[in-house]
N, C-alpha and C positions, 0 to 999 in steps of 0.2 A: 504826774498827778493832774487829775481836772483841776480845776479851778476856776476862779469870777470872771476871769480875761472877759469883756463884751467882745459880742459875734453879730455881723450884721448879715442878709441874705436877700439878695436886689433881686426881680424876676425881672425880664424883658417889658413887659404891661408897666412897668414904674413901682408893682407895688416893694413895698418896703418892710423887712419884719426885723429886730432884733431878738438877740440870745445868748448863750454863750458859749464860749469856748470851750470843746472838746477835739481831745487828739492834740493832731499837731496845729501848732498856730501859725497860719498862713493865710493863703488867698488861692481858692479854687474857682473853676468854668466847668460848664457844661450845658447839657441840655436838661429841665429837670422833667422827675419822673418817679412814679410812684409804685410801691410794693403791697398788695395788700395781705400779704401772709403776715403769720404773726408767730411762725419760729424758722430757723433756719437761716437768720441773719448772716453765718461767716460765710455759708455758702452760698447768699446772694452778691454777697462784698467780693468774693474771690471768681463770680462767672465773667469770663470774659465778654459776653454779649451784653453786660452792662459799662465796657469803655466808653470814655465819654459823655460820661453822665453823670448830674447829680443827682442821689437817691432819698426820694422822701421813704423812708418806714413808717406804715401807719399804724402797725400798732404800738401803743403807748409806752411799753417798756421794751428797749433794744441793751442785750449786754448782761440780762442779768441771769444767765446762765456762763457768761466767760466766752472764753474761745478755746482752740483746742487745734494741734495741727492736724489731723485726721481732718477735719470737717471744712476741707477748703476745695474748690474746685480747677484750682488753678497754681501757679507758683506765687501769687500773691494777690491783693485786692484791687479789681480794675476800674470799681467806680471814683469817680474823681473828685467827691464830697460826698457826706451822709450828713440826713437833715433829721431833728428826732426829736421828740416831745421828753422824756425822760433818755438819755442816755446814761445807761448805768457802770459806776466803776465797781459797786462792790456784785458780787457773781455766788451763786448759792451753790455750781456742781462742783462737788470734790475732782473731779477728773481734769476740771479745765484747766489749762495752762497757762491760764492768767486772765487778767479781764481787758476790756474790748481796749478800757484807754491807752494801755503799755501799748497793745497791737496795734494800735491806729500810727501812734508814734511811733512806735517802730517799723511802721509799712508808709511814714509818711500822708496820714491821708487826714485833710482837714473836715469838721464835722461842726454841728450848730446844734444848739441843747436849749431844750425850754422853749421849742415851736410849738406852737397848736396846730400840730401834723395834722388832723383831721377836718381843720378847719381850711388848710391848704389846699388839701385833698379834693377837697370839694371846689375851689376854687381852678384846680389845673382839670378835673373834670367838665368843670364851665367853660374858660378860655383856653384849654387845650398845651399842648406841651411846647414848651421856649424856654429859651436860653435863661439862666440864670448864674450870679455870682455870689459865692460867699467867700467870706474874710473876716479873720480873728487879729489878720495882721496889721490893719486899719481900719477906720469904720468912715473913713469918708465916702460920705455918698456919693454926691457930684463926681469925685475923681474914681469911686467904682463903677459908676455910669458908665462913664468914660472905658474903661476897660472892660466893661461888657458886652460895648456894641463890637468891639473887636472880636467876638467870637464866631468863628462858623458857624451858618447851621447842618443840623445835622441833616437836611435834606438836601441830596448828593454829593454828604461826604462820605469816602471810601475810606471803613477803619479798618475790615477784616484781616488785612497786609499787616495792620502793625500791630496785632495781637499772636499772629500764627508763629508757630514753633519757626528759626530757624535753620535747624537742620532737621531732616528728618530721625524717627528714632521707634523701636519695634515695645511694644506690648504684646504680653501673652505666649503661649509656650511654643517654641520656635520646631518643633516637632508634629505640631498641628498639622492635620491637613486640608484645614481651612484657612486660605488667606483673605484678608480685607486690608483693600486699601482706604483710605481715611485722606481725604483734603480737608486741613484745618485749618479754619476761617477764626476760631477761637472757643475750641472744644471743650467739653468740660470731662473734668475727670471720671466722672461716674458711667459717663458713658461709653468710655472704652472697657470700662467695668463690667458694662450690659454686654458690652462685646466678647470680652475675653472669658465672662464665666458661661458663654454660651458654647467655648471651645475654637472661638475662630486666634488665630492670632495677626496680632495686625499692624501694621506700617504707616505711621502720621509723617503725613507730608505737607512742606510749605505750600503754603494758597496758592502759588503762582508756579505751582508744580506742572512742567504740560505734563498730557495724557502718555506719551510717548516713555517718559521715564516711570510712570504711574503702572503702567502694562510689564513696564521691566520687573516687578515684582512678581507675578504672573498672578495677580489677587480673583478671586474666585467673585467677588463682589467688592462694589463701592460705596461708602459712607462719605455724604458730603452734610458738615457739620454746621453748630450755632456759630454765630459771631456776630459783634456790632456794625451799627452802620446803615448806609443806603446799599441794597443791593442793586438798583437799575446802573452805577458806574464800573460793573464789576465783570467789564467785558469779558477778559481775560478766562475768570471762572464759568460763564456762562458757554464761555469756545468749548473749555475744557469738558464741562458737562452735556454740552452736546456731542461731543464725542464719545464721550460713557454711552451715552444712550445709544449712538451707530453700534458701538461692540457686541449690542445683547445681551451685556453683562447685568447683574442684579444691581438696582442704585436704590440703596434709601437715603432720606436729606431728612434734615432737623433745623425747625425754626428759620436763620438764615436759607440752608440747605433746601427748605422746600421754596423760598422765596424765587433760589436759583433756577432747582426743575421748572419750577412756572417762566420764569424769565427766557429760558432753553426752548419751550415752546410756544413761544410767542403772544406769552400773556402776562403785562405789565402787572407793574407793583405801584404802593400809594402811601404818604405818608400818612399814619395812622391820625386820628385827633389828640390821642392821647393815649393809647397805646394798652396792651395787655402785660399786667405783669402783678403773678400773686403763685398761688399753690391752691386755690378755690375757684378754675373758673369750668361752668360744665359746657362740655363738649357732646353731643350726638354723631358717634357712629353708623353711619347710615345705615350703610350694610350688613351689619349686625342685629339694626334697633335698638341696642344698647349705650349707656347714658356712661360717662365718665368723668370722673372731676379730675383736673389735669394743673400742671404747672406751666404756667407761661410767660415771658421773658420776650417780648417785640414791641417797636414802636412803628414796623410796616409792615402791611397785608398785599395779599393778591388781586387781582382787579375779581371780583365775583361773577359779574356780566362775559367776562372778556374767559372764566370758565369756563362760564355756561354753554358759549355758542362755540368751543374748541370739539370738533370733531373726536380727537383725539387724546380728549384727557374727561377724567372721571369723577368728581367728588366723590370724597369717603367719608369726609367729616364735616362736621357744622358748628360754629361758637352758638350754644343756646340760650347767651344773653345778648349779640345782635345780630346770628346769624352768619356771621363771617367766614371764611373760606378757610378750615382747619384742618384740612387731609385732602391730596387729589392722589390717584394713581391714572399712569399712562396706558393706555389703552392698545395691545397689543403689542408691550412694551414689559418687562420686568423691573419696573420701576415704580417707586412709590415715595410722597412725603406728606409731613404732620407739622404744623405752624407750632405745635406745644412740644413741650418736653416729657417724652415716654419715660427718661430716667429719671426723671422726678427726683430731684438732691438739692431743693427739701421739697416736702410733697408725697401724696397716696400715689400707689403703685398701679392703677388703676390702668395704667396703657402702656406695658412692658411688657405684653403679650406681643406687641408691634416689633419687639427686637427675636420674639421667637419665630417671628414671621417671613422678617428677613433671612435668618438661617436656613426655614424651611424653602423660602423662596430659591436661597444659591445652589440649596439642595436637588428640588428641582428641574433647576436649568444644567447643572453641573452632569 
């Protein structure tokens, strides 16, 4: 059950908020970081691209619809604290299967109640995104100081390794005569969803998969997926993606996965200021004309400059609130990626034509 327990929530900058206690009462780290969508909560809690991280919720009521195990992304919730102006234990949808506090508890995940999320909001939009600690389990400040400069940051840490499946394991009908193979950096469920009702069936493989066993599938195309972290330490996947790209093979990437293609072709990544991440932000299509509201989940981008003057690569997309680098395809190359999430879970459907694109792409080359 909630209850009074006090909950304190340090950022890096010194500032200082208390609240209280929801979930489990503990002590969590991370980097923190904001959501500006306002449904869709379990399956922000459960994407693995939010590892390592604390999550603010901006909007004001999280929980009070419940939860439900259909509506997860993942095999359980990877952000490392949720931070929430009203966290709600009682839930109004008859379907749910209980409300968020049993789930937190029972997923272990520590969470702060009674913040002026909005008012934080505004504040990591100012000074940008840093470390932060919360804790129900003690409220000393000094000695949570203390334990929060011990924390990494997240710029050049490599998390993708410790979300990926693993072993590998097959989705979709094994009589297909589409195969896809999948490097999972930290996928989400829905999207092999986009994959397999599209008729492909497909093969997830750990991150540090080389290409050589990757081939041993005989996959018609490659999906290189979301995941947490810095991508520029992510040697390893970037080899392996350059090697996709020798075969001729069809590559699409997501979020991390586009961060990769770019990094593949010799155009750095940056740490964001503070990052995109809602189910409202619009994207321009270039080459279409066409406008899109998209779901986004990153706290690093592409260098833009370092696009522009690449011979051989193309922007497709643009963020059209700062411009940012949100689709490139390779040039002479069956290869494509989107800094957003086309499968959008939670989110408008607005860029899932991108996954009939792919199909059409392997078809194509095939």
């Amino acid at each position: 059950m909630a209850n009074n327990t006090p909950a304190v929530l340090i950022l890096e900058d010194g500032t200082v908020l208390t609240g209280k206690a929801f979930g489990k009462i503990g002590t969590a780290t991370g980097e923190i970081c904001f959501n500006t969508g306002m449904i869709g909560y379990q399956e922000v809690f459960t994407d693995p691209s939010y590892y390592g991280q604390v999550l603010i919720m901006n909007n004001v009521h999280i929980g009070n619809y419940g939860v439900k195990e259909s509506d997860v992304e993942s095999n359980g919730v990877k952000v490392k604290a949720v931070i929430g102006r009203n966290l709600e234990e009682k839930y109004s949808r008859f379907l749910a299967d209980g409300s968020l506090q049993d789930y937190f508890e029972a997923q272990q995940v520590v969470a702060i109640d009674g913040i002026d999320t909005r008012a934080l909001v505004m504040h990591i939009r100012k000074q940008g995104a840093m470390n932060c600690i919360v804790s129900s389990a003690h409220t000393d400040v000094e000695q949570l100081k203390k334990e929060l400069k011990q924390v990494p940051s997240m710029d050049g840490l490599e998390l993708a390794s410790t979300v990926s499946t693993a072993e590998s394991y097959f989705v979709g009908d094994p009589q297909s005569k589409l195969r896809i193979a999948v490097l999972d950096f930290g996928i989400k469920k829905n999207i092999l969803t986009c994959l397999t009702e599209r008729g492909a069936y497909v093969k997830v493989h750990n991150a540090k998969t080389d290409f050589e066993t990757l081939e041993s599938f005989q996959p018609h195309g490659y999906f290189i997926s979301n995941g947490p972290g810095d991508p520029a330490p992510m040697d390893y996947a970037i080899a392996t993606v350059k090697k996709i790209l020798a075969s001729g093979k069809p590559l699409f990437g997501i979020c991390l996965g586009h961060q990769l293609l770019a990094l593949a072709n010799d155009i750095p990544t940056f740490k964001m200021h503070h990052g995109h991440r809602g189910l409202n932000h619009p994207v321009k299509n270039i080459i279409s004309g066409r406008s899109e509201i998209t779901t986004q989940n990153h706290g690093f981008g592409v260098d833009p400059e370092a696009v522009k003057a690449n011979p051989n690569v193309s922007i497709t997309h643009i963020n059209l609130n700062d411009q940012s680098i949100e689709g490139i395809r390779i040039k002479n190359k069956p290869a494509f990626s989107v800094q957003y999430h086309p499968e959008a879970t939670p989110g408008p459907h607005d860029s899932r034509y991108l996954f009939d694109e792919f199909i059409a792409m392997i078809g194509t080359v095939a």
